[in-house]
C-alpha positions as CSV (number, residue, x, y, z in Angstrom):
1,X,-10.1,36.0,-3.4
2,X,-6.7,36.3,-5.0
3,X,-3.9,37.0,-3.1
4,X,-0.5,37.9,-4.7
5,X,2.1,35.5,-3.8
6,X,4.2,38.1,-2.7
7,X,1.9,39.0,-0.1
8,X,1.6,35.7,1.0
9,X,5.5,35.6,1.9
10,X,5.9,39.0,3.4
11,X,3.0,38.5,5.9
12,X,4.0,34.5,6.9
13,X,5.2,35.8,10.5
14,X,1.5,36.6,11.1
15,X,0.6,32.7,11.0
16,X,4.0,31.8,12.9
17,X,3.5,34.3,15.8
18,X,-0.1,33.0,15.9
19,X,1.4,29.2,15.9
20,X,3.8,30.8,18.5
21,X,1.1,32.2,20.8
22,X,-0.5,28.6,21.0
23,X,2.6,27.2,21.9
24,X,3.3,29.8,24.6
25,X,-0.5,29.3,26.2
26,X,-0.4,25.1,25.9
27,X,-2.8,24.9,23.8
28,X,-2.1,21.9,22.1
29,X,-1.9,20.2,25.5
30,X,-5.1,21.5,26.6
31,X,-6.7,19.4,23.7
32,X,-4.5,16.5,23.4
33,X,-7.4,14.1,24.3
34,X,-10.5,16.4,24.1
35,X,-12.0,18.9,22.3
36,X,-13.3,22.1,24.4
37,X,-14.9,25.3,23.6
38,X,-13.8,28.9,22.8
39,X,-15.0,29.5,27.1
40,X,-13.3,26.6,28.1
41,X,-9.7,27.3,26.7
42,X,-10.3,30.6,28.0
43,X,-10.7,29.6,31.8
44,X,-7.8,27.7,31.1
45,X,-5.5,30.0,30.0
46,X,-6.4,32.9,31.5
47,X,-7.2,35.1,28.5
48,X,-9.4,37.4,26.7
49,X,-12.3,35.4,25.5
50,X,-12.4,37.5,22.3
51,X,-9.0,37.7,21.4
52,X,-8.7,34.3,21.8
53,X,-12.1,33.1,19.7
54,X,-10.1,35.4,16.9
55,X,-7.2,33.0,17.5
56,X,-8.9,30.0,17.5
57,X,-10.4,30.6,13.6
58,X,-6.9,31.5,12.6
59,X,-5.3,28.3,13.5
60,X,-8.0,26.3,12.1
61,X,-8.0,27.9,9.0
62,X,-3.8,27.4,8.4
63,X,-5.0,24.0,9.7
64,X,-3.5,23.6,12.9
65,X,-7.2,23.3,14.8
66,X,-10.7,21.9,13.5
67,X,-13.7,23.0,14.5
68,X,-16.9,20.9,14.9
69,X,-19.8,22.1,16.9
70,X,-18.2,25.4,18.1
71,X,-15.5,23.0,20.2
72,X,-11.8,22.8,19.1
73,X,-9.8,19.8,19.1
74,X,-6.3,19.1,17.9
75,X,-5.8,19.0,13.7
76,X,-2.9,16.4,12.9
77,X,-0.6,19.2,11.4
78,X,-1.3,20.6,15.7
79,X,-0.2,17.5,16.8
80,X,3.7,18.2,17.3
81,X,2.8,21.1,19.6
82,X,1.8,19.3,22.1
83,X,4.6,19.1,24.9
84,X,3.9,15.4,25.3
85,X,4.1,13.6,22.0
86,X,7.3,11.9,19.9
87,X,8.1,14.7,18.0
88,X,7.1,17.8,19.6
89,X,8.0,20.9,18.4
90,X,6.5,22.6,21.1
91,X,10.1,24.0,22.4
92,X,11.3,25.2,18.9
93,X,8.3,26.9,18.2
94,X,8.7,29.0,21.9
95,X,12.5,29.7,20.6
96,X,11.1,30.3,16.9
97,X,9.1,32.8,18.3
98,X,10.6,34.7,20.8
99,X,14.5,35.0,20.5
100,X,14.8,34.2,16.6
101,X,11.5,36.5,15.6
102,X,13.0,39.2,17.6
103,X,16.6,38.9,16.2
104,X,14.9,38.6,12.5
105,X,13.7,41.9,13.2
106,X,17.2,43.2,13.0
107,X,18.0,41.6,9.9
108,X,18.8,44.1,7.6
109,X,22.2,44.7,9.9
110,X,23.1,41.2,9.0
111,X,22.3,42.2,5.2
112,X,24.5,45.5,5.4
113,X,27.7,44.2,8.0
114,X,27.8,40.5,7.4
115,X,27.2,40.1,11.4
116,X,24.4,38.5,13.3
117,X,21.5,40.4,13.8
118,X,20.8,38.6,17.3
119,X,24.0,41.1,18.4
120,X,22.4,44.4,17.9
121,X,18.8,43.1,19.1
122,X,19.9,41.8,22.6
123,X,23.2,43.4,22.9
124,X,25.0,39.9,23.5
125,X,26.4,36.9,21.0
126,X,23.7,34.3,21.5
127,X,25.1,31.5,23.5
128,X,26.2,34.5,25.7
129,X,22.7,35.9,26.2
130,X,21.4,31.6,26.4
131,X,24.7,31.6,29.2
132,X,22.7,34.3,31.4
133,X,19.0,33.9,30.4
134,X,18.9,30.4,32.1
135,X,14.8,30.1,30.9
136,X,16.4,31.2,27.5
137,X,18.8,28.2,27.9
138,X,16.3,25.8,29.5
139,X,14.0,26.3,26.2
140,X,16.8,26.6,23.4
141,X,18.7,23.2,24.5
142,X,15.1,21.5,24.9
143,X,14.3,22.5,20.9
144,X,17.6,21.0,20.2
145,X,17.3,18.3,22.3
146,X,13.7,17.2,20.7
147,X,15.3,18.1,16.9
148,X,18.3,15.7,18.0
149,X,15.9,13.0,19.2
150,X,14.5,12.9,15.4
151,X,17.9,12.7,13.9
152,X,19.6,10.6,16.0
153,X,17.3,7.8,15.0
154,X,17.3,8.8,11.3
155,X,21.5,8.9,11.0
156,X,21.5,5.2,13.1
157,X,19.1,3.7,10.2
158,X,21.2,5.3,7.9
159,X,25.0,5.3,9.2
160,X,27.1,2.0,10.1
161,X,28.3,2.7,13.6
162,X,29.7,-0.4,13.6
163,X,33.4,-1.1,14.5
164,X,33.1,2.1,16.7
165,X,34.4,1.0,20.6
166,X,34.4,4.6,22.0
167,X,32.8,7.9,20.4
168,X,32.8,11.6,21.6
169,X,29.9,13.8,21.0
170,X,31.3,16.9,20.6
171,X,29.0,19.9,21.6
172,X,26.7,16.8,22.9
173,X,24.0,18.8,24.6
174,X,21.4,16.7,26.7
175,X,22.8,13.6,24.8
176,X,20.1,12.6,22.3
177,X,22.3,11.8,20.2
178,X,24.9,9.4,21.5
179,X,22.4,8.1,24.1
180,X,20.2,6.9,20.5
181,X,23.5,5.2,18.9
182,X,25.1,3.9,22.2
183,X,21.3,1.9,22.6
184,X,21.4,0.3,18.6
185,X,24.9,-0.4,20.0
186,X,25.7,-2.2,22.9
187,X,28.8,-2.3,22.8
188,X,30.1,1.3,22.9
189,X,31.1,3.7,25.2
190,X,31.2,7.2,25.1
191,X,31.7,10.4,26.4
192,X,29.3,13.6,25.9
193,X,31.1,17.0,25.6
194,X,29.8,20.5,26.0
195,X,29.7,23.3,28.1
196,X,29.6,22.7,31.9
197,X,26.1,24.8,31.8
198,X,24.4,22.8,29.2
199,X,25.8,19.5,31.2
200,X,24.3,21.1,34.2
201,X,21.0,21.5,32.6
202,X,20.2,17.9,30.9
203,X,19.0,15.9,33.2
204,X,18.9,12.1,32.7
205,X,17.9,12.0,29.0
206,X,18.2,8.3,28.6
207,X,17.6,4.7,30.8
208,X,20.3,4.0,33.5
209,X,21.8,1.3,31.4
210,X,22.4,3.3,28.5
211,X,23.9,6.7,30.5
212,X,26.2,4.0,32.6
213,X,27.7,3.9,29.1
214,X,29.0,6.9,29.2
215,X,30.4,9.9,30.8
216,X,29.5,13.9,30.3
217,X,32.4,16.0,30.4
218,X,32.4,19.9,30.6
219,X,34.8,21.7,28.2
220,X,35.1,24.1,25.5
221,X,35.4,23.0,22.0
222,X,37.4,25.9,21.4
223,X,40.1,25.1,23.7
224,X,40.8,21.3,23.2
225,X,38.1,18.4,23.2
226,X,38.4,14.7,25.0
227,X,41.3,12.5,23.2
228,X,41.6,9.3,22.3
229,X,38.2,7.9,20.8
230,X,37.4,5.7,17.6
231,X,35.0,8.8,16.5
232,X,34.0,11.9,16.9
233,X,30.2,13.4,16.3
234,X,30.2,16.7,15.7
235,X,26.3,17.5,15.1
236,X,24.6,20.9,14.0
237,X,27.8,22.8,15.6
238,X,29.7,23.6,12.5
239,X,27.0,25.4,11.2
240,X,26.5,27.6,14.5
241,X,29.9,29.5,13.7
242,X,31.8,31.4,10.4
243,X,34.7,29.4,8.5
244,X,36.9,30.6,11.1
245,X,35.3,29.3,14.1
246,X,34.8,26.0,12.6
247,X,38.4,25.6,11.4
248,X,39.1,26.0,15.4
249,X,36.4,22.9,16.3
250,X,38.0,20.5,13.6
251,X,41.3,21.3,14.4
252,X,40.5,20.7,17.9
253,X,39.3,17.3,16.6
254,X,42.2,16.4,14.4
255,X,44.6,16.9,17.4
256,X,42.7,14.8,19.8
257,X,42.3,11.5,16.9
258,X,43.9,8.5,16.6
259,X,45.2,8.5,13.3
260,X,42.7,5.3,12.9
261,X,39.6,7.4,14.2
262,X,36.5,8.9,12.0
263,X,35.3,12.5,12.2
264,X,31.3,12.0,11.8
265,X,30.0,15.9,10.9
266,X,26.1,15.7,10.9
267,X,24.8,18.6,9.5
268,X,22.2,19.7,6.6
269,X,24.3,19.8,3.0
270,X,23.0,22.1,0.4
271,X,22.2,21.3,-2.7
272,X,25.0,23.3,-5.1
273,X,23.1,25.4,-7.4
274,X,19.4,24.2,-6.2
275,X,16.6,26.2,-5.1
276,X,15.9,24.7,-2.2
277,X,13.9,27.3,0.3
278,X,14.2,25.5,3.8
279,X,18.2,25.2,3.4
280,X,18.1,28.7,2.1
281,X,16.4,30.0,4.7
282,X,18.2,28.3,7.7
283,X,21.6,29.3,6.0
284,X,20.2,32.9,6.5
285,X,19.0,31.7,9.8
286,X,22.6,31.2,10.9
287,X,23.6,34.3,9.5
288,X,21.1,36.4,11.7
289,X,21.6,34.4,15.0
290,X,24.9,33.1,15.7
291,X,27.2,34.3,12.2
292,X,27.3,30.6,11.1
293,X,25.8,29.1,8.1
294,X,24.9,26.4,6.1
295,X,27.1,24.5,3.4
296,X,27.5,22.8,0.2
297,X,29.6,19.3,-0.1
298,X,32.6,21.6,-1.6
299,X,32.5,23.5,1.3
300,X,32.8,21.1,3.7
301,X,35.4,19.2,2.1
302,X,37.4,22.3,2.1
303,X,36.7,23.2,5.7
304,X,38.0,19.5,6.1
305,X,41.5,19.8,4.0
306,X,42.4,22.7,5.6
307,X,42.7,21.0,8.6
308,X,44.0,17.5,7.7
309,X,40.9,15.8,7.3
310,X,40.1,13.2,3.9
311,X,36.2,13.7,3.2
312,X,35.1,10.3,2.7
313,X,31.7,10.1,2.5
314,X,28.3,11.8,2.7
315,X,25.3,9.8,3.8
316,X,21.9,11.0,3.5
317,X,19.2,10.9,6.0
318,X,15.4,10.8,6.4
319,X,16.2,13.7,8.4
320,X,17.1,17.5,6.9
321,X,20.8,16.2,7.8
322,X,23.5,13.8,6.7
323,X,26.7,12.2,8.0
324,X,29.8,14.0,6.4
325,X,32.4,11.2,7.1
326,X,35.9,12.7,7.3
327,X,39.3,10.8,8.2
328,X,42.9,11.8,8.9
329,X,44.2,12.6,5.7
């Protein structure tokens, strides 16, 4: 049967809600070593044997489930929803599908007033809402925290930290990120800066040895941010907020530098003038959630300019992001 292509993109939420809906019951986990029948998952989870059989054929025919035998078992494209693996994606698909497909739904206000959609659909910016939804929170900084894990290790294969003695992560949450470097370094020290909420949430994210190494601090990267380090990461905050917002972060930065440190910006760069969809999309992404967005190389070395800040250097990753090297200009 032929299907218009059109089609095909207007009706992809069907197949991410029913990705979603896995994610939500545990699925994944439920068959991360064996494969069990449509009765089976349905004792387990507590749900309508024929709503869920229904289910079950859609996710093995996008290919997240095989069938043999009339018994399910994880498909290797399923594999990253279980909770348990290297990985997982199990968090960002729970976020994907609940606050982000419900803001989405709004989107057409972001189209017509240039503001986020998440606004009008929960009454409440999002870190706001995140501030006094703690499960919200608990599930949000977990899908960062898993993305983080992924391209922390990618930007250490790819970046020289080298010659670094004492870096801030600015906007840090649960520390994935400078817990990663400070480990390929041993010689470093840092300190991990965000919001005394998201502190209060992570947890030990990392061995003793390696959180010894450094020290969270609570603050607002609007209002100042720790001085006196060799560098500074700054990693998928810029594109959370409008030029404006941003130009508040890096200043914030600037001030707190030695004139000898390195702003490291890790962030996805689009391609100027290339269609790339994923980049598109999560541009538009920003737009509906938060009012941020994605940017080009030009972009960025004006954001950096404007605030005193010499773009160096952009190094690509394995991962969607890259380190946007800046110094004091």
């Amino acid at each position: 049967m032929s299907i218009p292509r059109i089609f095909e993109i207007a009706t992809g939420y069907w197949a991410s809600q029913a990705v979603y809906v896995a994610a939500k019951l545990g699925i994944a986990d439920l068959l991360a070593e064996v494969s069990m029948s449509i009765g089976e998952i349905a004792y387990a989870t507590g749900v309508d044997y024929n709503a869920l059989s229904r289910l079950l054929r859609a996710l093995v025919s996008v290919g997240v489930l095989a069938q043999e035998n009339n018994h399910f078992h994880l498909s290797q494209i399923g594999m990253p929803l279980r909770s348990d693996v290297p990985g997982s994606l199990r968090s960002m698909v729970l976020t994907l599908g609940e606050e982000h497909y419900h803001a989405w739904g709004k989107f057409l206000h972001s189209v017509q007033s240039g503001e986020p959609a998440f606004n009008r659909a929960y009454d409440a910016p999002l870190f706001q809402y995140l501030q006094s939804h703690p499960a919200a929170g608990e599930t949000f900084d977990s899908a960062m925290n898993d993305f983080t894990r992924q391209a922390a290790l990618a930007c250490v294969l790819a970046y020289d930290f080298s010659g670094i003695g004492r870096v801030v992560d600015v906007g840090g949450g649960r520390g994935a990120l400078i817990a990663t470097i400070l480990r390929s370094y041993p010689q470093m020290t840092g300190i991990l800066f965000d919001l005394a909420e998201v502190i209060q949430r992570r947890g030990q994210t990392a061995e003793a040895a390696v959180e010894a190494r450094y020290k969270a601090i609570a603050g607002n990267v609007f209002e100042s941010v720790p001085e006196g380090a060799d560098a500074y990461l700054v990693k998928n905050v810029l594109h959370d907020w409008d030029d404006a917002s941003a130009l508040t972060i890096l200043q914030n930065c600037r001030r707190a530098m030695k004139d000898r440190a390195k702003l490291l910006v890790i962030e996805m760069v689009l391609q100027e003038g290339a269609p790339e969809p994923i980049g598109n999309l999560l541009d538009l992404n920003m737009l509906v959630m938060s009012g941020g967005r994605e940017r080009t190389a030009t972009e960025y070395r004006r954001l950096f300019e404007k605030v005193g800040f010499r773009l160096k250097g952009i190094t690509p990753t394995t991962a969607p992001v890259s380190v946007i090297e800046g110094t004091p200009a």
